[in-house]
N, C-alpha and C positions, 0 to 999 in steps of 0.2 A: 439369269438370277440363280444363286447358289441357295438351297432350301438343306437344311442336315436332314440326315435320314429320322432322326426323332420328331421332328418339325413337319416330316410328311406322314410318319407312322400317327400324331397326331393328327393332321391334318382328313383322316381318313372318318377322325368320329364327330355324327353328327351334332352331338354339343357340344362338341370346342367350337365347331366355325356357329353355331346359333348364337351361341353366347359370346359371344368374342365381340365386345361393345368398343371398340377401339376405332373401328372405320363404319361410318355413320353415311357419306356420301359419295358421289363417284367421284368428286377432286379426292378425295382420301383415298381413295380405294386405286384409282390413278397411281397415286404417288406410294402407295404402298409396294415395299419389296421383302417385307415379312410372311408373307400367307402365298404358297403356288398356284398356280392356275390349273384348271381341268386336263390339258396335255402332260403338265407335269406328273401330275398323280397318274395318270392314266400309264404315262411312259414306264411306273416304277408299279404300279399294278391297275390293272382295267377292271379287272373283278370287283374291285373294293371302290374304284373309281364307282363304277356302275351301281354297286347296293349304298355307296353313299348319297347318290341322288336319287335310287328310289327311296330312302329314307327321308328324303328332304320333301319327295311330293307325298308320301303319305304322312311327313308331320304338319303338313298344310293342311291335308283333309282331316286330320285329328282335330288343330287347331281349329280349323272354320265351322269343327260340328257338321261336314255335310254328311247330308243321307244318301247323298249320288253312290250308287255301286260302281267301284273302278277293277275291272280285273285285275289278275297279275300282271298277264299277258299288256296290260295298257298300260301300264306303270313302268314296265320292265323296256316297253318300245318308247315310252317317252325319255327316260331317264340316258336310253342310248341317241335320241333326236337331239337334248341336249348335248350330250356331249360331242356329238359330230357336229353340229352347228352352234354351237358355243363356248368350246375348246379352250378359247381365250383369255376367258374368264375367268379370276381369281377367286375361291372361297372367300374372301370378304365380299365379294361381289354378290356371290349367290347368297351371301346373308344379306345382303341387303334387300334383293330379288323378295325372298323371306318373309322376312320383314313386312315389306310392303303389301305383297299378298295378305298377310295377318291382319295389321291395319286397316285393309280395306274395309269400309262401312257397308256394304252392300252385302246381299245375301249371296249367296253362293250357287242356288236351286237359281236364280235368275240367268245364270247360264252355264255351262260345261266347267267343270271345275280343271280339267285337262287344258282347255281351251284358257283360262284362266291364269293360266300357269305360263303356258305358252305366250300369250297375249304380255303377260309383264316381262317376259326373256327379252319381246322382240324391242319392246319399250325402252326398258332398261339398255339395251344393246346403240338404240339410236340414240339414245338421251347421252349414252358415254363418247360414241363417236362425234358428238358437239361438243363435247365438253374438251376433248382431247383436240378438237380443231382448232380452240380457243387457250387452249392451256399452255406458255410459251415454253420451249424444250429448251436447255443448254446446248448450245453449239459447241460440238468436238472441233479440238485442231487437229488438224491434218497432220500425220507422222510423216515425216518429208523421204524415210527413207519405204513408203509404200507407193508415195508416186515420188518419180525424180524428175522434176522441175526442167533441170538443164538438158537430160537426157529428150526428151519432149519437145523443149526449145533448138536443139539442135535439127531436128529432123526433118 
């Protein structure tokens, strides 16, 4: 996927991908080839990669009102968890991640809000790999002059 460099330089601040109301579910988000994923940004800067997902868990713990104390230090190691094991993932993705965390009805003090966090990546992450099982892909033709046919057939 080709992203411009303005499309990433955005892609870097935390209110464009919050707000970015466009892709709502993981078939959209699937099929999405407007917004990079975490390797991409990381590829063209890691620094900004990284303070933009700690911006993303500390506008969670904004948002939720909790009282839980999160060092830097656990913020700085989770925001690198993610991206090592969530690489994959498109900023519309993690707005959705987002999102849902926000949504959620439940109190926050009822468990680790890190844990929290974590717990909807791993969710979000299987919920996509069904969806992508299920989601029928276009079949590419074969460029005949990358395998030769006759060449194969003679041998």
């Amino acid at each position: 996927m080709q992203v411009s460099e303005q499309k990433l330089q955005e892609s870097y601040s935390l209110a464009n991908f919050i707000n970015n109301d466009k892709i709502e579910t993981v078939e959209q988000a699937l099929q999405d080839r407007t917004t990079p994923s975490l390797a991409t940004l990381k590829k063209t800067n890691k620094e900004k990669t990284l303070a933009l997902l700690e911006a993303f868990i500390l506008s969670i713990k904004d948002l939720k009102g909790s009282r839980q104390e999160i060092l830097d230090v656990q913020i700085t190691n989770m925001a690198r968890i993610i991206l090592k094991e969530y690489y994959y993932l498109k900023t519309s993705e993690i707005k959705i991640i987002h999102d849902k965390i926000i949504l959620e009805s439940e109190q926050t003090y009822s468990q680790n809000l890190l844990e929290k966090i974590m717990n909807n990546f791993r969710i979000y992450a299987n919920n996509r790999m069904q969806v992508a099982k299920q989601t029928p892909r276009p079949v590419q033709e074969i460029n005949p002059k990358i395998i030769n046919i006759d060449k194969i057939n003679k041998s």
